[in-house]
N, C-alpha and C positions, 0 to 999 in steps of 0.2 A: 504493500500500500504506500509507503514509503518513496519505493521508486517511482510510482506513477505521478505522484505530487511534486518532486522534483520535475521529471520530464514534462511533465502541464507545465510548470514553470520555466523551464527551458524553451518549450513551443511558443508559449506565450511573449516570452521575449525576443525569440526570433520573429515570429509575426507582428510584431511591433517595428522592429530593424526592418524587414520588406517591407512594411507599409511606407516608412519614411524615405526606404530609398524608391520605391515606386513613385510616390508622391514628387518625390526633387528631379525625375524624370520626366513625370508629366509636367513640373513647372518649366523646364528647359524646354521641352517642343513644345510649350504652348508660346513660349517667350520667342522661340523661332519662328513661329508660323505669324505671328503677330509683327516680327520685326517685316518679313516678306509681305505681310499686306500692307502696312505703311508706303513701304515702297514701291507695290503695284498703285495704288492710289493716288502716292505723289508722281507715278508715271516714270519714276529714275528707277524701275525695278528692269535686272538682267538676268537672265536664263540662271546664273550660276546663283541668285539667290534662291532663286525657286527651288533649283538644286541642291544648297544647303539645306531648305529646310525639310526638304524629300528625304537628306539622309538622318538629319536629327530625328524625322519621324521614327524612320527604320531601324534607327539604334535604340532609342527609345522602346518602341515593340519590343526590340530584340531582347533589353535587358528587364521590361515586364516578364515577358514571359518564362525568361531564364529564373526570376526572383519567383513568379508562381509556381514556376516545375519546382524549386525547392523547398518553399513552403510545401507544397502538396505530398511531395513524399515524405517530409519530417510527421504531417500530419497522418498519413495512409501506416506509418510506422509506429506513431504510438497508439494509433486506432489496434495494431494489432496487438503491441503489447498489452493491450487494455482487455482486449478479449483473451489474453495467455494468463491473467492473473486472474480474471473471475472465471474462466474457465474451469468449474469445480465439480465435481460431485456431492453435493452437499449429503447426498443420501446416505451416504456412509459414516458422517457427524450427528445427522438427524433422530433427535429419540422422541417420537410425540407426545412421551411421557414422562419428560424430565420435569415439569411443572402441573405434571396433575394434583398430587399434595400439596401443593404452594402457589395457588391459582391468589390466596386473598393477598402472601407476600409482594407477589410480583405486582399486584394492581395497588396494594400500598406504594411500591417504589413506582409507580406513570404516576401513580395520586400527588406523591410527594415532588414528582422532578416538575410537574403542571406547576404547581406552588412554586417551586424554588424560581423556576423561568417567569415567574408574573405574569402565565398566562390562565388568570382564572377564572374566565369563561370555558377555558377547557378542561380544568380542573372539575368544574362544578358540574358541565354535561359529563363527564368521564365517572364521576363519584354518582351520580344518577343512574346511569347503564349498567355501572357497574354492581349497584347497589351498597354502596360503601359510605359510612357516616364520613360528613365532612364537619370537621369540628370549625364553629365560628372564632374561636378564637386563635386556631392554629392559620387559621386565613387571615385574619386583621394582623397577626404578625407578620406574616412573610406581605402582607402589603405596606404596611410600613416600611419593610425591607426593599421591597421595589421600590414604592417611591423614591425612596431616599439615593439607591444605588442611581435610578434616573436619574435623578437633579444632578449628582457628581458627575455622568456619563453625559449630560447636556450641554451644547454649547455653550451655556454661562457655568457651567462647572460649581455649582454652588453646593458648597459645603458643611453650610450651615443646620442642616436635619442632621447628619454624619457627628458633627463634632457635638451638637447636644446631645445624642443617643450617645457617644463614646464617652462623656463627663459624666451625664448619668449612671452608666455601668463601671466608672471606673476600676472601682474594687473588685467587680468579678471576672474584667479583664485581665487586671494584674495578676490576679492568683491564677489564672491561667496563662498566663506568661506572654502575652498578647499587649505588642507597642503599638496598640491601634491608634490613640490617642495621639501621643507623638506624630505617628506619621500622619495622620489629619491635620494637626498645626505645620506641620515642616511643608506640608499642600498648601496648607492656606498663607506661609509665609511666601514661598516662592511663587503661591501667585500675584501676588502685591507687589513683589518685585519686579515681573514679567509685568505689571500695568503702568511698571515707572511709581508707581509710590512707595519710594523708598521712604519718607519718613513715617509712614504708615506700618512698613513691613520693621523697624527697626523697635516702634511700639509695639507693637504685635509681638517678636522678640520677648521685650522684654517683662511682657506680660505673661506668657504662656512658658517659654523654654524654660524658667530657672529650675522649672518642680522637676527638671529631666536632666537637669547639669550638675546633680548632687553626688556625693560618693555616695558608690553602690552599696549599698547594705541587705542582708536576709531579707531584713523586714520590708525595702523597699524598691521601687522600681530600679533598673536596671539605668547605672549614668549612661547619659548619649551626650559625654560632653564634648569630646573629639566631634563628633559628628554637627554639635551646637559651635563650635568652632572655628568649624570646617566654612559653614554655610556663614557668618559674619563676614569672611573673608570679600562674601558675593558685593558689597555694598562698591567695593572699588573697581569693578567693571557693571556698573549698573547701567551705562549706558553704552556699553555695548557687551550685550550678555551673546548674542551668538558667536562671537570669535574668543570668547571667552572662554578660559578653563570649566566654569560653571556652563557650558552649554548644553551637556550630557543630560541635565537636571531640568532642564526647558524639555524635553520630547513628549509629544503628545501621549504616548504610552503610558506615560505614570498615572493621566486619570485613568483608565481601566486599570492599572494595578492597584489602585485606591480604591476602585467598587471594589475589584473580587478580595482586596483585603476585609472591607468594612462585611460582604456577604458572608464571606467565611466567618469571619468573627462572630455575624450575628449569629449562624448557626450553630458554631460552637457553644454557644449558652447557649443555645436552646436543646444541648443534648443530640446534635444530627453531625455531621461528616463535614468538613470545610467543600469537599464537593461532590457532586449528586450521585450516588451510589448508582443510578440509570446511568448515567452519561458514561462514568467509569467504566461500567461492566461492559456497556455496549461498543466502547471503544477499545477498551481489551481486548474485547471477546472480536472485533472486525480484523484486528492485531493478528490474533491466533486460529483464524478461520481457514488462512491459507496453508499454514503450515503444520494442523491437524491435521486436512485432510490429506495432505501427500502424506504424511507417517501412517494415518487410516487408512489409505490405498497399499502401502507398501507392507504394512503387518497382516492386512486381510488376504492379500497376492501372497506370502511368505507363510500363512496359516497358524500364526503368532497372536496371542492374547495379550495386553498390558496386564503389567505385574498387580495393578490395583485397578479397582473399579474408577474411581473419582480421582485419578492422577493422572497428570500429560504425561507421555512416554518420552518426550524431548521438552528442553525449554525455550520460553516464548522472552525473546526479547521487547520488555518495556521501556518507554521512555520514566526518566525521574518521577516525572507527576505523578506517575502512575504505579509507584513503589508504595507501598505504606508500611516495610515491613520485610527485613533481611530473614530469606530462605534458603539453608544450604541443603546441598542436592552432593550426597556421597559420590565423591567420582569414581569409585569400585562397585558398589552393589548400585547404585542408580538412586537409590532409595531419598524421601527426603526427612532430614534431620528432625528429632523430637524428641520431649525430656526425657523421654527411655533412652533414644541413642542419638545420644548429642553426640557433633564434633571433638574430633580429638587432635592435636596437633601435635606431629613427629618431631625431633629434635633438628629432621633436614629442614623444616617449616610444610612438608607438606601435612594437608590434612583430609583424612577420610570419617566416615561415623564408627563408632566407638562398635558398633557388630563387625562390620569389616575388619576393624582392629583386633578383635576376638580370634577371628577368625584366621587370619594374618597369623597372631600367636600360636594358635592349636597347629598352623602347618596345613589349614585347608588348600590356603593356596598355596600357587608354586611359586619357588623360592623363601620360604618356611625351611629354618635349619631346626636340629632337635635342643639346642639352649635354649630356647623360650626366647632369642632374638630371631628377628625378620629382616628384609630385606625393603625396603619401600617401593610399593609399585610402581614411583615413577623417579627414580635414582638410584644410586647405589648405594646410602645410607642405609646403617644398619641400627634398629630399635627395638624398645620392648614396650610391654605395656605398660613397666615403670618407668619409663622414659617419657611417653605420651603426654599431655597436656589435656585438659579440658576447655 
């Protein structure tokens, strides 16, 4: 999936490149045939300009058409790699009964991802059909939450719902470790600065940052004083912030990294996931759809069962986001790690799970000597199981 978004990406900026060299093509013959009728009009025109502009025409063509023979095959080629990757059998992933027990979970999570996206018209037809209580209160919050996340994502960028819901919650941010607060002021300073009022952004300053430039204590919020600092420095390029070292801090980005801070946060008090357990799974699960089914086609071809009902036989590369939670996977028996058989790490630094290890010791596998040392299955280091690490 991966590659296909790259290569869109790639076509797409090539068909940008031929449109503009087509386009500087057609304004050259057109500037030619225009200089030729001036001068058939003013009567001083000669066979040899007609001539010129016969051949700008025909170069012109010539390098259209060369510029859409290229586009057209870039395009004829990711059409096909497009059909090479969804080209699937789903039928061999497919179980129509993986959600017969869990029909009310799964329409909890459309219920809950309708709410999170503020679309509660569809929430409220979907909790209907579905037959599912839709709590009134659990909907006045996440609308609160939209609005608010709106106004930050709005052209006027206004921050003001954001930072009275972040003052009000203070306490139960901080004890969850969450510098929402902070970062809403250090928004709402940099935008003061970005509208030229610096003496505004300097009160602002000195108003809000001190409760955040203290030493750090147990009891208290974490100092952001380097970082309060940092940002004073901004006042002596204020009139010219884009050639400025502070310019990084101007990019349109940060208001969206300021809603989905503020969304997250709000849904952390409320008990829910910083984001939508639907979106996740669906995007995982789009992840690892192509590269189940080739392993599904190749262990059903080979007449191979997986070792477990509910475990991937191969692993599914995530992006960061999409981690919540270090899993190690024994690079000997395949198996993955749990408090019965936790990881163990050999004196060479490699490490396997603690049955492998077992196992390794008794002499199961090969190269097992009869001391009660081993050999490490991927070195020549030699261990035991009082050697081993946890």
């Amino acid at each position: 999936m991966d590659s296909l978004v790259r290569d869109c990406s790639k076509l797409a900026k090539h068909q940008a490149a031929s449109a503009q060299k087509t386009q500087a093509a057609l304004d050259a013959a057109i500037e030619q045939l225009e200089a030729a009728r001036r001068a058939l009009a003013s009567g001083a025109a000669h066979g040899s300009e007609v001539q010129r502009a016969k051949a700008q025409v025909d170069r012109m063509q010539a390098q259209v058409a060369e510029h859409a023979k290229e586009l057209y095959t870039n395009v004829a080629k990711y059409g096909k790699h497009v059909e090479k990757v969804f080209k699937m059998d789903l039928g061999v992933v497919a179980d129509s009964q993986a959600f017969a027990d869990k029909r009310d979970v799964l329409a909890q999570a459309v219920l809950l991802h309708f709410l999170r996206e503020g679309d509660f018209e569809a929430a409220a037809g979907f909790a209907r059909e579905a037959r599912l209580a839709l709590p009134q209160d659990t909907q006045a919050q996440f609308e609160e939450m939209y609005r608010t996340v709106s106004a930050v994502r709005a052209p006027a960028h206004d921050l003001t719902a954001a930072l009275v819901w972040a003052v009000s919650h203070r306490d139960a941010l901080e004890a969850q470790g969450i510098m929402l607060e902070f970062a809403l002021h250090r928004l709402r300073f940099l935008q003061l600065v970005e509208q030229g009022c610096a003496p505004e952004a300097l009160a602002y300053a000195r108003e809000w940052f001190p409760r955040f430039g203290g030493a750090a204590r147990p009891d208290a919020v974490p100092s952001q004083l380097d970082e309060i600092e940092h940002l004073m420095g901004i006042f002596i390029y204020a009139r010219r912030l884009s050639s400025s070292p502070y310019a990084a801090l101007f990019s349109e980005r940060r208001w969206e990294d300021g809603a989905h801070l503020f969304a997250s946060a709000f849904c952390t008090l409320l008990g829910l996931s910083a984001s939508s357990p639907l979106s996740v799974t669906v995007g995982a699960g789009a992840r690892a759809l192509p590269i189940v089914c080739k392993v599904s086609g190749l262990l059903r071809d080979k007449k191979v069962e997986w070792s477990q009902q509910n475990e991937l036989a191969v692993e599914v590369p995530l992006p960061d986001d999409m981690r919540f939670h270090s899993v190690f996977a024994c690079p000997v028996s395949k198996e993955q790690a749990s408090a019965d058989n936790p990881p163990m790490m050999m004196p060479c630094g490699h490490v396997v799970c603690k049955a492998s290890l077992d196992k390794l010791a008794r002499g199961v596998r090969p190269g097992a000597i009869a001391s009660g040392r081993f050999k490490c299955p991927y070195c020549p280091g030699m261990s035991s199981l009082s050697d081993a690490k946890h």
